[in-house]
Backbone as XML, in Angstrom:
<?xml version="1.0"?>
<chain id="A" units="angstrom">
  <residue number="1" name="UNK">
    <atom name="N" x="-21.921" y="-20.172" z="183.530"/>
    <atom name="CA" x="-20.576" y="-20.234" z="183.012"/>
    <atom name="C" x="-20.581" y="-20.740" z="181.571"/>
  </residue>
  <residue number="2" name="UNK">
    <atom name="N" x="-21.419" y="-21.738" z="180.952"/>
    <atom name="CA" x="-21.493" y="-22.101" z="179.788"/>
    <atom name="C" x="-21.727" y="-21.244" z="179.526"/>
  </residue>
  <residue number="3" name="UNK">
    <atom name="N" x="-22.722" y="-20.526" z="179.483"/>
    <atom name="CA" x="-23.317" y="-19.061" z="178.586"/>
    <atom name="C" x="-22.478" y="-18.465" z="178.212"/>
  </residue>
  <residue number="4" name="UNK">
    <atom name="N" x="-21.698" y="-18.054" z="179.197"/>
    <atom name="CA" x="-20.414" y="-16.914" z="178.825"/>
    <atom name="C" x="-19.511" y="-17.639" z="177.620"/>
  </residue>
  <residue number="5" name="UNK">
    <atom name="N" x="-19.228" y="-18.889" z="177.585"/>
    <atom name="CA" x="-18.412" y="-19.944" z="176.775"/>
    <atom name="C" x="-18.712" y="-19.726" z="175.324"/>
  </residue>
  <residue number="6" name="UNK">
    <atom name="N" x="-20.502" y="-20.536" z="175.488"/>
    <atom name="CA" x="-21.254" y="-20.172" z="174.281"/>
    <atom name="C" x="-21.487" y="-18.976" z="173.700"/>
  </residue>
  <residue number="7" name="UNK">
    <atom name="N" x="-21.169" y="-17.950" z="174.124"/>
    <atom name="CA" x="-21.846" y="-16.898" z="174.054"/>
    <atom name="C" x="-20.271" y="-16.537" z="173.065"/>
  </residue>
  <residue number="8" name="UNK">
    <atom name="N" x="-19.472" y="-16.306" z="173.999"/>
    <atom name="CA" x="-17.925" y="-15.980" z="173.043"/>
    <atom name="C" x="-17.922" y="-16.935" z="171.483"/>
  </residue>
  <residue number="9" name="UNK">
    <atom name="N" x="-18.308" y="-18.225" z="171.995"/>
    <atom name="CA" x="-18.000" y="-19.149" z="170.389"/>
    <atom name="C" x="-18.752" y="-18.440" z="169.903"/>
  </residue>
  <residue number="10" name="UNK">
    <atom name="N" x="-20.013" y="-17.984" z="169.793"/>
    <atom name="CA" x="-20.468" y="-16.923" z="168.645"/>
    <atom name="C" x="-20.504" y="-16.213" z="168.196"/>
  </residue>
  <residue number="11" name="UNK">
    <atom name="N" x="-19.781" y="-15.397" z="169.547"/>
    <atom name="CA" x="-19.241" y="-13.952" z="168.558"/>
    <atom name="C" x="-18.079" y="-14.297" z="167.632"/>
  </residue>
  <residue number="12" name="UNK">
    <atom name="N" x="-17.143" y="-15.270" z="168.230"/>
    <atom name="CA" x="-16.051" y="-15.393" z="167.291"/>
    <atom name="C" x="-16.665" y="-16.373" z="166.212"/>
  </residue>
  <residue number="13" name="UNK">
    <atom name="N" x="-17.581" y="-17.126" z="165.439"/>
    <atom name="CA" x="-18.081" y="-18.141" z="164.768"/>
    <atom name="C" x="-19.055" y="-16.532" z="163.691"/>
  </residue>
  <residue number="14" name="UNK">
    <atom name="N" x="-19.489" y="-15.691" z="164.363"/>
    <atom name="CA" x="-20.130" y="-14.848" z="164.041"/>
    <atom name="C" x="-18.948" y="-13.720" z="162.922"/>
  </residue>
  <residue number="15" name="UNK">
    <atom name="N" x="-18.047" y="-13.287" z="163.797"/>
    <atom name="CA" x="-16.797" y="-12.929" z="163.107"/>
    <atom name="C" x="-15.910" y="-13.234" z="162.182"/>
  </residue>
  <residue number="16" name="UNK">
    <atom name="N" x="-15.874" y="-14.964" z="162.346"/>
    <atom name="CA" x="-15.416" y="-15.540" z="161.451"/>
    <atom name="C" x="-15.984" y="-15.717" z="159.742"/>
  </residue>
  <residue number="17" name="UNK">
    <atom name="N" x="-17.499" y="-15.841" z="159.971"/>
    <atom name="CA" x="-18.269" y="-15.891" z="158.836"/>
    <atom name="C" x="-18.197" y="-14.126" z="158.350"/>
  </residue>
  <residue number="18" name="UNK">
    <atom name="N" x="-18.573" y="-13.323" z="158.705"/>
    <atom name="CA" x="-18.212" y="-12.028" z="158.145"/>
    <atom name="C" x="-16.425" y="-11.705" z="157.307"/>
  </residue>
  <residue number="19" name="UNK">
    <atom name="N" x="-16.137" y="-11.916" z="158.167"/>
    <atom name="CA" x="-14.220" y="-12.079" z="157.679"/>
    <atom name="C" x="-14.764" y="-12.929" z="156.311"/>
  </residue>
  <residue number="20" name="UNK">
    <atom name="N" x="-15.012" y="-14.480" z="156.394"/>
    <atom name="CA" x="-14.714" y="-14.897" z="154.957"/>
    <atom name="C" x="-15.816" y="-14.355" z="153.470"/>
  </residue>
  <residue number="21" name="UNK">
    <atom name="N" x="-16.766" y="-13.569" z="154.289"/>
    <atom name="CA" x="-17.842" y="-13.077" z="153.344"/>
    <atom name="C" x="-17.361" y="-12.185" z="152.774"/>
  </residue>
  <residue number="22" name="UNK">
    <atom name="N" x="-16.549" y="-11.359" z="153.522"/>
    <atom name="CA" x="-15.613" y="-10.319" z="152.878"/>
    <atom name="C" x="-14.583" y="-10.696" z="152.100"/>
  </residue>
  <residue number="23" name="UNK">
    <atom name="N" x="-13.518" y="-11.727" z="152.148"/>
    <atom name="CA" x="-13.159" y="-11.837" z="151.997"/>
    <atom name="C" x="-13.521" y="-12.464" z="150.195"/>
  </residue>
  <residue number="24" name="UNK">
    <atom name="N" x="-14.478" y="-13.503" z="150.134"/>
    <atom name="CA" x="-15.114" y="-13.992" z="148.713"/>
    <atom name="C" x="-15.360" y="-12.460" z="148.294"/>
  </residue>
  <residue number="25" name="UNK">
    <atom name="N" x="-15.953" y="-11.495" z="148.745"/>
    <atom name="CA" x="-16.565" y="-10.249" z="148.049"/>
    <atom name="C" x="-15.139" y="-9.773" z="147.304"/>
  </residue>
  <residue number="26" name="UNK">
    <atom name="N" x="-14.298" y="-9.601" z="148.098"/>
    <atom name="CA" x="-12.921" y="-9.098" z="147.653"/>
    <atom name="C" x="-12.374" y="-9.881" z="146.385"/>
  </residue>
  <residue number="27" name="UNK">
    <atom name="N" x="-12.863" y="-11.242" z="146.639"/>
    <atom name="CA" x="-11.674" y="-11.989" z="145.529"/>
    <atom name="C" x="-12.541" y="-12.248" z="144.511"/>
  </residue>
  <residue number="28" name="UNK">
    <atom name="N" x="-14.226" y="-11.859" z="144.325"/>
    <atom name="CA" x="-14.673" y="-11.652" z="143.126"/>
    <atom name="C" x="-14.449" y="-10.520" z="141.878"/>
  </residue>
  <residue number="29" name="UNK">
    <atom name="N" x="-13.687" y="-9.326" z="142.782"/>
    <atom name="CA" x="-13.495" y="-8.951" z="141.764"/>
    <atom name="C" x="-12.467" y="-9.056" z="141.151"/>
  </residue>
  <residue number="30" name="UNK">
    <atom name="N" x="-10.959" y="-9.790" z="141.661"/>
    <atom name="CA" x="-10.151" y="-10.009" z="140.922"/>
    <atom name="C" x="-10.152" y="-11.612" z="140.160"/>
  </residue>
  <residue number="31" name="UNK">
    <atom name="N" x="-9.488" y="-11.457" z="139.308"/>
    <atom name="CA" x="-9.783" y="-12.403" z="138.168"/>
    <atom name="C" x="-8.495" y="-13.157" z="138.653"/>
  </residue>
  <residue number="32" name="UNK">
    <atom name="N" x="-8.427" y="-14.656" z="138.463"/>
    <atom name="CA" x="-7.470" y="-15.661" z="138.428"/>
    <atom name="C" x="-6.665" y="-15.517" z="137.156"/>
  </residue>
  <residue number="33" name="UNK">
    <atom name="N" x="-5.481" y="-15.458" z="137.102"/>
    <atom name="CA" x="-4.626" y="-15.862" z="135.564"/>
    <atom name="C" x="-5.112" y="-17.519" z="135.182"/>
  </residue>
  <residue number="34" name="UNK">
    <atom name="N" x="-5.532" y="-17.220" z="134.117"/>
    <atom name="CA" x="-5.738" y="-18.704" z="133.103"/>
    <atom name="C" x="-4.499" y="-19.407" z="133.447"/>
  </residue>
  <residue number="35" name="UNK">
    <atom name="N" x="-4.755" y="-20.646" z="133.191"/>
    <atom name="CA" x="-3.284" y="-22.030" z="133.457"/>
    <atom name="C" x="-2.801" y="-21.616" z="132.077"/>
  </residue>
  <residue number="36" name="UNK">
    <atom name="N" x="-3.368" y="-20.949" z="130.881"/>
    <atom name="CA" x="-2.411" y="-20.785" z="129.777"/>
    <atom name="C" x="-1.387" y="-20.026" z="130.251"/>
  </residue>
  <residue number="37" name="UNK">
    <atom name="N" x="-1.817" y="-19.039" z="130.546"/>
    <atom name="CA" x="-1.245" y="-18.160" z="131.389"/>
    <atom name="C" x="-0.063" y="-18.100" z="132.192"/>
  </residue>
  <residue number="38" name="UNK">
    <atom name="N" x="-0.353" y="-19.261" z="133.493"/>
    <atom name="CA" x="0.777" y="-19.289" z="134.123"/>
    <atom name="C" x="1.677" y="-20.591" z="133.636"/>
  </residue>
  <residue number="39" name="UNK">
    <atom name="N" x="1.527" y="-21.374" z="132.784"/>
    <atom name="CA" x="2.074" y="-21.954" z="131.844"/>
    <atom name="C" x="3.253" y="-21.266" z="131.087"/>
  </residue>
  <residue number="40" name="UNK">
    <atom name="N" x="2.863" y="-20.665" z="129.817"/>
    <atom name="CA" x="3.814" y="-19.506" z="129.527"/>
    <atom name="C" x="4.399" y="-18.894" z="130.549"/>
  </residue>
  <residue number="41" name="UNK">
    <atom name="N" x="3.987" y="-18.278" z="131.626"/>
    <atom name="CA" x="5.335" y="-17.663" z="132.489"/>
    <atom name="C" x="6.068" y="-19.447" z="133.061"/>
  </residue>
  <residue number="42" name="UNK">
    <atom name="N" x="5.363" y="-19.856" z="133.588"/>
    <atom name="CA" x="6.921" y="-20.931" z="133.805"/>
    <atom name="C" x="7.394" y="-21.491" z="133.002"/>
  </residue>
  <residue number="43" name="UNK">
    <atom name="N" x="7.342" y="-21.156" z="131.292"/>
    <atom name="CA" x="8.098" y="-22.266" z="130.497"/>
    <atom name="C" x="8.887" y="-20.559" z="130.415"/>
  </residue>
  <residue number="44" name="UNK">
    <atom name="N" x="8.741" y="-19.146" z="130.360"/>
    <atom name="CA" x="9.868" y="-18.181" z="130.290"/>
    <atom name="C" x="10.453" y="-18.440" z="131.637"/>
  </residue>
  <residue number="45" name="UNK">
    <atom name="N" x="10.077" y="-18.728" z="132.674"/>
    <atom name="CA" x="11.198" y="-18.218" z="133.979"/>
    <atom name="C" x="12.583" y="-19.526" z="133.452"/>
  </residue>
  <residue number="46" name="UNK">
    <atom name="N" x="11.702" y="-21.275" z="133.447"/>
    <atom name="CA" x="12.097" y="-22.218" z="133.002"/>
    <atom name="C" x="13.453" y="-22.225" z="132.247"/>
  </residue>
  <residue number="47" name="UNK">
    <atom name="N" x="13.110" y="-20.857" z="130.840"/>
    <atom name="CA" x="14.523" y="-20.738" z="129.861"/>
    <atom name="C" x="15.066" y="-19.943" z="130.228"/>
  </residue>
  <residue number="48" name="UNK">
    <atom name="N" x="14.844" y="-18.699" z="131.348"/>
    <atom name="CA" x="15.637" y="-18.250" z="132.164"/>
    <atom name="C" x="16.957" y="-19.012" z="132.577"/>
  </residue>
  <residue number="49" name="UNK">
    <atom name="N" x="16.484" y="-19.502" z="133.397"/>
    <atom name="CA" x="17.251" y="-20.220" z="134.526"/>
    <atom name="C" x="18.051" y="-21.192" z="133.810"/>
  </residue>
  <residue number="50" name="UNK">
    <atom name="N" x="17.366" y="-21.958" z="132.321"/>
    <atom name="CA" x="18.505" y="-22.565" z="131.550"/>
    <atom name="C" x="19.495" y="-21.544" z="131.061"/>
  </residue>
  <residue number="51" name="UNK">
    <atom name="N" x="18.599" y="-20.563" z="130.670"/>
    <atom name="CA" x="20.375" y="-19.851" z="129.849"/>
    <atom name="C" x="21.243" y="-19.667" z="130.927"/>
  </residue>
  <residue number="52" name="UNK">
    <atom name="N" x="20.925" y="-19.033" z="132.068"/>
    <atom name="CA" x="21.877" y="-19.183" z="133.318"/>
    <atom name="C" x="22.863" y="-20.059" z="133.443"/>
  </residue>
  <residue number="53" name="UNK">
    <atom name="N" x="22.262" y="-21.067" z="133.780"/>
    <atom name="CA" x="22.941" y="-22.235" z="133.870"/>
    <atom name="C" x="24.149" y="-22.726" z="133.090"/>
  </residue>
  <residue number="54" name="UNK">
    <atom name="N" x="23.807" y="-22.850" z="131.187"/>
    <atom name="CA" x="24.409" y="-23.122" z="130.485"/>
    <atom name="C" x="25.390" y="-21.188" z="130.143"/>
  </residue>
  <residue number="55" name="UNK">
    <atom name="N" x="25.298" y="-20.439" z="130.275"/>
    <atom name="CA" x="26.231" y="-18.970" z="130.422"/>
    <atom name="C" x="27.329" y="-19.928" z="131.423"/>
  </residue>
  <residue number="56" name="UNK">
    <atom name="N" x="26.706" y="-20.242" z="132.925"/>
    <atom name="CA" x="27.664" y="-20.864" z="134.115"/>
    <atom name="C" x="28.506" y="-21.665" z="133.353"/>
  </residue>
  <residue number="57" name="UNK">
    <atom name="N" x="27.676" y="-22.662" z="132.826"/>
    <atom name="CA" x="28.708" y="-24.059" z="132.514"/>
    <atom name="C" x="29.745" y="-23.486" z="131.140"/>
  </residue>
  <residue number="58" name="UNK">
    <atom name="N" x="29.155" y="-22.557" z="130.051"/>
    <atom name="CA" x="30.108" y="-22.105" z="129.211"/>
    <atom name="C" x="31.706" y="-21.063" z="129.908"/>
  </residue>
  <residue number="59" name="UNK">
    <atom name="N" x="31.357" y="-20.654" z="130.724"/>
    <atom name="CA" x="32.379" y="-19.431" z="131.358"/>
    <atom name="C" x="33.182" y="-20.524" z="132.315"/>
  </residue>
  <residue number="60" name="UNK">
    <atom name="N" x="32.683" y="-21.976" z="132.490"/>
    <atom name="CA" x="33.357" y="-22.689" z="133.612"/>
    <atom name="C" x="34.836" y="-22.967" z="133.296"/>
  </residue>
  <residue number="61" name="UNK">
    <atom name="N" x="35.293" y="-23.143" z="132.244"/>
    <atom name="CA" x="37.041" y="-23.430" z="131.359"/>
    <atom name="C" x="37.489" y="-21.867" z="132.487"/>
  </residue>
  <residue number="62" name="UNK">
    <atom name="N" x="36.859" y="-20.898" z="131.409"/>
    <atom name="CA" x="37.543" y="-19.187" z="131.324"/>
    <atom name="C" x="37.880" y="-18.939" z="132.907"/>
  </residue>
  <residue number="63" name="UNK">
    <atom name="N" x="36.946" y="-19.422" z="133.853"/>
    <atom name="CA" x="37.091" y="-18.777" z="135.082"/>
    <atom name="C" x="38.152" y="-19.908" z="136.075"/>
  </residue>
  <residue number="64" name="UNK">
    <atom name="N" x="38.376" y="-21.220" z="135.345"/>
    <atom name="CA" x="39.312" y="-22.013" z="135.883"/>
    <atom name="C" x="41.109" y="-21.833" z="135.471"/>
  </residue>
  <residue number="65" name="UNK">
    <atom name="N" x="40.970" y="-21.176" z="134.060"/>
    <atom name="CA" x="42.169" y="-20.704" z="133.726"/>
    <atom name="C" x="42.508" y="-19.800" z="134.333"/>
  </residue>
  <residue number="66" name="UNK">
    <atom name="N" x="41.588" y="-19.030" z="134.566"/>
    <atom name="CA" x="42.174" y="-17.552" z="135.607"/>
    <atom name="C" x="42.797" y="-17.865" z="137.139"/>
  </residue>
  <residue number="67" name="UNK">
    <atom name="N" x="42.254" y="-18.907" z="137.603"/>
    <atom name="CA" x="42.879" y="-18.952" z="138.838"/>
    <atom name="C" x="43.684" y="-20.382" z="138.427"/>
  </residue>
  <residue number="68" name="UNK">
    <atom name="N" x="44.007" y="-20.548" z="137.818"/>
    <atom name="CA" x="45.404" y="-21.107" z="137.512"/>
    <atom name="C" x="46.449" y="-20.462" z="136.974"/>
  </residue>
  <residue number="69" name="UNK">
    <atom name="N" x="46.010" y="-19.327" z="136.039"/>
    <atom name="CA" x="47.296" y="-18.656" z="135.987"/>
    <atom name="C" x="47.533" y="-17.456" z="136.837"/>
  </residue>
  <residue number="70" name="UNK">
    <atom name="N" x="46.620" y="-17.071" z="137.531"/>
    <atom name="CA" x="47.026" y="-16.505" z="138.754"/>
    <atom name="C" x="47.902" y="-17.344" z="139.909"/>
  </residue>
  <residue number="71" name="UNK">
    <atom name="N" x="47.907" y="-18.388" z="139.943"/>
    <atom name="CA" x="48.770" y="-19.509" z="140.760"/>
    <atom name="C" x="50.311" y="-19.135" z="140.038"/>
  </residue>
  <residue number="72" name="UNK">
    <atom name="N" x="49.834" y="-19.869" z="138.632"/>
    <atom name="CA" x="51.001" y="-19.879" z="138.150"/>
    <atom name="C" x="51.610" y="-18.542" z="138.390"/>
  </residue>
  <residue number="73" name="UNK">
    <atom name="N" x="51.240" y="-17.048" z="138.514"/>
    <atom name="CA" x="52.100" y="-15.909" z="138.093"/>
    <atom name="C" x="52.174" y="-16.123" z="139.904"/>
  </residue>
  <residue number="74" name="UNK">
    <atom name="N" x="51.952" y="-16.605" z="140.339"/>
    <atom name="CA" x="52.263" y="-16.392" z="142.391"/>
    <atom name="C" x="53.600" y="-16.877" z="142.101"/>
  </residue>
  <residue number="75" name="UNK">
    <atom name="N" x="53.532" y="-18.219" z="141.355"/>
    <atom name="CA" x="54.810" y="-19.000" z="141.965"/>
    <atom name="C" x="55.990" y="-18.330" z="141.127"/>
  </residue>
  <residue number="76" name="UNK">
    <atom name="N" x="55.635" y="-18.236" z="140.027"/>
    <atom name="CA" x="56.685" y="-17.257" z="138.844"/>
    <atom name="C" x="56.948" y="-16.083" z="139.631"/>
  </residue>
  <residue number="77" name="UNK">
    <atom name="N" x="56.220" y="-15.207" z="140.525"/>
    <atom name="CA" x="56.923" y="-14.023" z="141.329"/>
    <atom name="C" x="58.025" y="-14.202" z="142.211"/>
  </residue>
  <residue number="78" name="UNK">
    <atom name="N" x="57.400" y="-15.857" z="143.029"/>
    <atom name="CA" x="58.124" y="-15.742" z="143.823"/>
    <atom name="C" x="59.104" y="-16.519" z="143.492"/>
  </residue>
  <residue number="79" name="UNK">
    <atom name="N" x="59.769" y="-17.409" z="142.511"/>
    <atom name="CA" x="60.941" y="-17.846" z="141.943"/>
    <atom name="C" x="61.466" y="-16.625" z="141.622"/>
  </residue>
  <residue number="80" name="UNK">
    <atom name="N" x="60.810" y="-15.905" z="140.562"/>
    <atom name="CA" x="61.715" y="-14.546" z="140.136"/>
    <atom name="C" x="62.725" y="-13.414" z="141.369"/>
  </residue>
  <residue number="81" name="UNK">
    <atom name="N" x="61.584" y="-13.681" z="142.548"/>
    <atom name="CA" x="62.121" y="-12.626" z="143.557"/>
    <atom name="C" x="63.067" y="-13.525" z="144.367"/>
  </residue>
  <residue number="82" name="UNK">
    <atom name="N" x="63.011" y="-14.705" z="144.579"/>
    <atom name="CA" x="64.347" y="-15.589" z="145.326"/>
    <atom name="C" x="65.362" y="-15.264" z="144.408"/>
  </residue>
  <residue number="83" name="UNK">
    <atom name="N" x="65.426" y="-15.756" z="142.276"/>
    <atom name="CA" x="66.399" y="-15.463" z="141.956"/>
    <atom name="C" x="67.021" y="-14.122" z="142.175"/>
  </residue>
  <residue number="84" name="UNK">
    <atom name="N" x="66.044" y="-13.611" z="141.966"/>
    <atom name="CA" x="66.556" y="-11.781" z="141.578"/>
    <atom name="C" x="67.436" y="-11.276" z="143.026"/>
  </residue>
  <residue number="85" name="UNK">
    <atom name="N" x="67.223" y="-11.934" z="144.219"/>
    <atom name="CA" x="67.808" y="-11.633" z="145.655"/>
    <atom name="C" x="68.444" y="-12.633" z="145.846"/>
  </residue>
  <residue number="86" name="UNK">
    <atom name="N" x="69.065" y="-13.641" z="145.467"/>
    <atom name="CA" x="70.173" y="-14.625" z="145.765"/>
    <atom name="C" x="70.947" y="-14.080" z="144.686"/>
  </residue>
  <residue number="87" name="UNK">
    <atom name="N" x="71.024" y="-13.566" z="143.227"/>
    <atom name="CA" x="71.810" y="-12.797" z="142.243"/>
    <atom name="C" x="72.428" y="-11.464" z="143.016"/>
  </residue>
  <residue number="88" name="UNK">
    <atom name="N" x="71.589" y="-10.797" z="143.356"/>
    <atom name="CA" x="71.652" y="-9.480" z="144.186"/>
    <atom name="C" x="72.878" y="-9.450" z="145.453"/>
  </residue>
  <residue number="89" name="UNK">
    <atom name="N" x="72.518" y="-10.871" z="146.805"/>
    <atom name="CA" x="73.115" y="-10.903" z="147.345"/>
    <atom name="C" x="74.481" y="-12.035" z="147.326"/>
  </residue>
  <residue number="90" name="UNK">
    <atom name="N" x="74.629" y="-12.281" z="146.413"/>
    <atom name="CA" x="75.491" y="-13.045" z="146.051"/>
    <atom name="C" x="76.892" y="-11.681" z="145.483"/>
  </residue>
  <residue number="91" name="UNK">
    <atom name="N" x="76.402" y="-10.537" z="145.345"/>
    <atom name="CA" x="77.705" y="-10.143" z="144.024"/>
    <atom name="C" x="77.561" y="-8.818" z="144.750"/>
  </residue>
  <residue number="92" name="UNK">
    <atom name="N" x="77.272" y="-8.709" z="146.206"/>
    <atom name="CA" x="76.987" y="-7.558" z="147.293"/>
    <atom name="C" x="78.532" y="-6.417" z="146.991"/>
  </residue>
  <residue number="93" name="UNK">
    <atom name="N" x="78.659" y="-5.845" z="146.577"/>
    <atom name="CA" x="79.725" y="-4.311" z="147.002"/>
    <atom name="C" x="78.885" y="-3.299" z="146.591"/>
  </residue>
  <residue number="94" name="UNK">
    <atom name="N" x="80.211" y="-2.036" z="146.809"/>
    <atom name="CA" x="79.637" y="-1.087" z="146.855"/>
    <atom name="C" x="78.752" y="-0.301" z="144.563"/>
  </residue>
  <residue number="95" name="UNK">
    <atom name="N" x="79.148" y="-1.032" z="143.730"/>
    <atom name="CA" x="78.280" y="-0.682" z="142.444"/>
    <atom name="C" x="77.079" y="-1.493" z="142.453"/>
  </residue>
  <residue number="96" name="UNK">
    <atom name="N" x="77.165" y="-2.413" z="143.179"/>
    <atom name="CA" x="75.586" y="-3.036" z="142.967"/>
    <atom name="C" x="74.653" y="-3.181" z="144.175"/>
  </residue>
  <residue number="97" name="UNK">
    <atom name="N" x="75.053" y="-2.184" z="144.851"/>
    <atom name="CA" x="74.013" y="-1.835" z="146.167"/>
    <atom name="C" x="72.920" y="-1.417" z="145.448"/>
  </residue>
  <residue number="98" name="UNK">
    <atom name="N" x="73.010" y="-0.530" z="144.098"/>
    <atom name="CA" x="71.556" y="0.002" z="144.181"/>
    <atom name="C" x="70.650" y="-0.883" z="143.228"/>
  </residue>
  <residue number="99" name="UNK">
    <atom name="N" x="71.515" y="-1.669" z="142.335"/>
    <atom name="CA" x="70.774" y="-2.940" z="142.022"/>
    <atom name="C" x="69.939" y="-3.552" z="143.055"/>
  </residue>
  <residue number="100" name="UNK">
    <atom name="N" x="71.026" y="-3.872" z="144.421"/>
    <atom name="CA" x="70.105" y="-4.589" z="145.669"/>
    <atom name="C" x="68.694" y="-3.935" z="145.742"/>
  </residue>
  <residue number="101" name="UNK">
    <atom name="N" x="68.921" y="-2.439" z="145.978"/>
    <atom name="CA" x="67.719" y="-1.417" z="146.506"/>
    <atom name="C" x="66.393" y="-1.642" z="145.540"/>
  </residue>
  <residue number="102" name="UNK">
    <atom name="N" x="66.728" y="-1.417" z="144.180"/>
    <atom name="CA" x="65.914" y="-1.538" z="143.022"/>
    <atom name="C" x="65.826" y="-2.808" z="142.872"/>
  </residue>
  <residue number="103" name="UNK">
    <atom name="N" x="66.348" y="-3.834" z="142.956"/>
    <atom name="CA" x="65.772" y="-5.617" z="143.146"/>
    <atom name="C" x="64.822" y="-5.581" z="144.321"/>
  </residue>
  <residue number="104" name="UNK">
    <atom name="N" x="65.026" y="-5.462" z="145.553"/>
    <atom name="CA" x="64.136" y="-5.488" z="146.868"/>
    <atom name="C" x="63.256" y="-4.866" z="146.326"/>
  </residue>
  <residue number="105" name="UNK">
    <atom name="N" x="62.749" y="-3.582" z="145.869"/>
    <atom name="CA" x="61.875" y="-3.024" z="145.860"/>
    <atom name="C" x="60.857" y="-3.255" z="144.861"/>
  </residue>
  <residue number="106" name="UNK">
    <atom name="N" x="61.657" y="-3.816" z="143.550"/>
    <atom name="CA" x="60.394" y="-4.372" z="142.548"/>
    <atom name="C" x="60.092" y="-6.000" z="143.332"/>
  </residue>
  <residue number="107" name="UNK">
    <atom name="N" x="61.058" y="-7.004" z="143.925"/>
    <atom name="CA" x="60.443" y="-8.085" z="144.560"/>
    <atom name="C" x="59.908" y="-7.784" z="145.228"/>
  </residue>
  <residue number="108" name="UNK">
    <atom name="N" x="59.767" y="-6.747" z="146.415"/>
    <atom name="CA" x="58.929" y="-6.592" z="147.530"/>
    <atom name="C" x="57.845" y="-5.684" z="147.399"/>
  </residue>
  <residue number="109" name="UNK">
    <atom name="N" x="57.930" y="-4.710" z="146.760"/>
    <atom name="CA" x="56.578" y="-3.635" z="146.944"/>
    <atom name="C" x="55.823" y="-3.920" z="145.381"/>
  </residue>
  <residue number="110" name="UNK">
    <atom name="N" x="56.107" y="-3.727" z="143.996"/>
    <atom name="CA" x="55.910" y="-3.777" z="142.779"/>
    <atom name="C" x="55.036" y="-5.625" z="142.822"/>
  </residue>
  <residue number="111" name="UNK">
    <atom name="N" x="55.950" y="-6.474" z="142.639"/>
    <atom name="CA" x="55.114" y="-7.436" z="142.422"/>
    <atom name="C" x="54.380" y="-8.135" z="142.919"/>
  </residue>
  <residue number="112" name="UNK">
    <atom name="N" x="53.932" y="-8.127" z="144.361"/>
    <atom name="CA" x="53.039" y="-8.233" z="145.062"/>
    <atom name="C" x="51.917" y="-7.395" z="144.885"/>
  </residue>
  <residue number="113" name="UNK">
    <atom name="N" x="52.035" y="-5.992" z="144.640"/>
    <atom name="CA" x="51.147" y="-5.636" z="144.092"/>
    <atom name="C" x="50.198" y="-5.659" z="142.747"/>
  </residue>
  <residue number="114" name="UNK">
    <atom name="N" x="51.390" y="-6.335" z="141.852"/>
    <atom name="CA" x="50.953" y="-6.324" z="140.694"/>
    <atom name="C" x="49.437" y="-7.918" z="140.847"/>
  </residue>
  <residue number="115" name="UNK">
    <atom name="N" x="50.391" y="-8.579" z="141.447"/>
    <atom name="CA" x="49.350" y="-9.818" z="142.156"/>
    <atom name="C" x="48.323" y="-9.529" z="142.819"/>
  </residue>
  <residue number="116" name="UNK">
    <atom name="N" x="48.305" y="-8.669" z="144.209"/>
    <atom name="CA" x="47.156" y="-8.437" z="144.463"/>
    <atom name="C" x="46.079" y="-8.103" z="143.111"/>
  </residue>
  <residue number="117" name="UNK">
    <atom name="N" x="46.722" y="-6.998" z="142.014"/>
    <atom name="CA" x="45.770" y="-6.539" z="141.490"/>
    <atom name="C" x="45.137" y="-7.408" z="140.666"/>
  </residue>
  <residue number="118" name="UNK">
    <atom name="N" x="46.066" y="-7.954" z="140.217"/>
    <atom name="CA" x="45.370" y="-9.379" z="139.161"/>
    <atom name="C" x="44.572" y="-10.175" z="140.092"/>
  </residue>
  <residue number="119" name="UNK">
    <atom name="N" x="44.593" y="-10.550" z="141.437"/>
    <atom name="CA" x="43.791" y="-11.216" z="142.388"/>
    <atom name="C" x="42.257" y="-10.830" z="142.440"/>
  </residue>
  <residue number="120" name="UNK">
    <atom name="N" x="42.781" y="-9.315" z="142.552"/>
    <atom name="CA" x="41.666" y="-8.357" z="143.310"/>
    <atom name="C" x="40.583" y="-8.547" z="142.379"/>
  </residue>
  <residue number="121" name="UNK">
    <atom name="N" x="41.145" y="-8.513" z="140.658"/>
    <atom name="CA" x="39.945" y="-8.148" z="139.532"/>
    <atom name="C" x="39.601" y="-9.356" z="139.423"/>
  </residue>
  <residue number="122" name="UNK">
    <atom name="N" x="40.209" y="-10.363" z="139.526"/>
    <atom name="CA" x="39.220" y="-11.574" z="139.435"/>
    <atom name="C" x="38.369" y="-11.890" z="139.973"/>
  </residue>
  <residue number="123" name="UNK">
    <atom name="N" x="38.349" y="-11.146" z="141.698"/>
    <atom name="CA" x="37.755" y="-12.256" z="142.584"/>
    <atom name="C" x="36.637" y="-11.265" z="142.423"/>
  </residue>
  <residue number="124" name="UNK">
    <atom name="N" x="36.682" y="-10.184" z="142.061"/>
    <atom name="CA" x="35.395" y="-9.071" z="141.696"/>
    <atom name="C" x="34.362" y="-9.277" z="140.776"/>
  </residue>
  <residue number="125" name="UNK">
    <atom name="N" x="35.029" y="-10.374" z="139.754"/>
    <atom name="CA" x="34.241" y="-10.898" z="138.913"/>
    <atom name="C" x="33.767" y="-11.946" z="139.287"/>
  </residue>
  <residue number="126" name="UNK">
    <atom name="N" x="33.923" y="-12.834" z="140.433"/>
    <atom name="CA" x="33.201" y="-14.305" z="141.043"/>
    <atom name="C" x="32.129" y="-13.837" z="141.318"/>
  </residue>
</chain>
C-alpha cells in the first residue's frame, strides 16, 4: 500500500518538476520591463487619474447649478400652473373656456414636458 502512495508522490513530484522546467524555458524568452520602465507608466497612469479628478472637482459648481436650477424651474412650473388655473378658474364663463382649455394644456401636457426634457439631458450627462 505504501508503494502505491510513494509511487503516485512521484509521478506527481515528477510532473511537477517538468511543468516548472517548462515553464523557466518559456519565461526565458520573454524579457521583464526595466523598473525605468514601469516607473514612467505609473507616473503617466498617476497624471491620468489626476487630471480626472481635478476635470471632476472643476465641473463640481457647473453640475450643482444644474440641479438647482432644475429645482428651481420645478417649483416656478408649478407656482406658474396653480396661478395660471386659480386665474382660469376663478373668471370661468362661456369667452374664457378656451383660455381654461389652452391654460390646462400648456400647465398639464407642455410644461412637464418641457421639465422632463431639461431633466432627461442632464441626468444623461451624470
Amino acid at each position: 500500500m505504501a508503494t502505491d502512495d510513494q509511487n503516485e508522490e512521484r509521478l506527481v513530484a515528477d510532473w511537477l518538476r517538468r511543468a516548472a522546467h517548462q515553464e523557466s524555458l518559456e519565461a526565458r524568452g520573454r524579457r521583464l520591463p526595466s523598473a525605468g520602465h514601469l516607473w514612467w507608466k505609473a507616473q503617466i497612469i498617476r497624471k491620468l487619474v489626476e487630471r480626472d479628478r481635478m476635470a471632476e472637482r472643476a465641473t463640481r459648481p457647473a453640475r450643482w447649478s444644474q440641479w438647482a436650477g432644475l429645482g428651481l424651474a420645478c417649483v416656478l412650473m408649478t407656482l406658474f400652473a396653480a396661478w395660471l388655473g386659480y386665474g382660469l378658474f376663478s373668471q370661468l364663463d362661456a369667452e374664457t373656456l378656451p383660455r381654461l382649455v389652452v391654460g390646462l394644456f400648456v400647465a398639464g401636457t407642455v410644461l412637464p414636458l418641457v421639465g422632463f426634457a431639461v431633466f432627461w439631458t442632464m441626468w444623461r450627462d451624470v
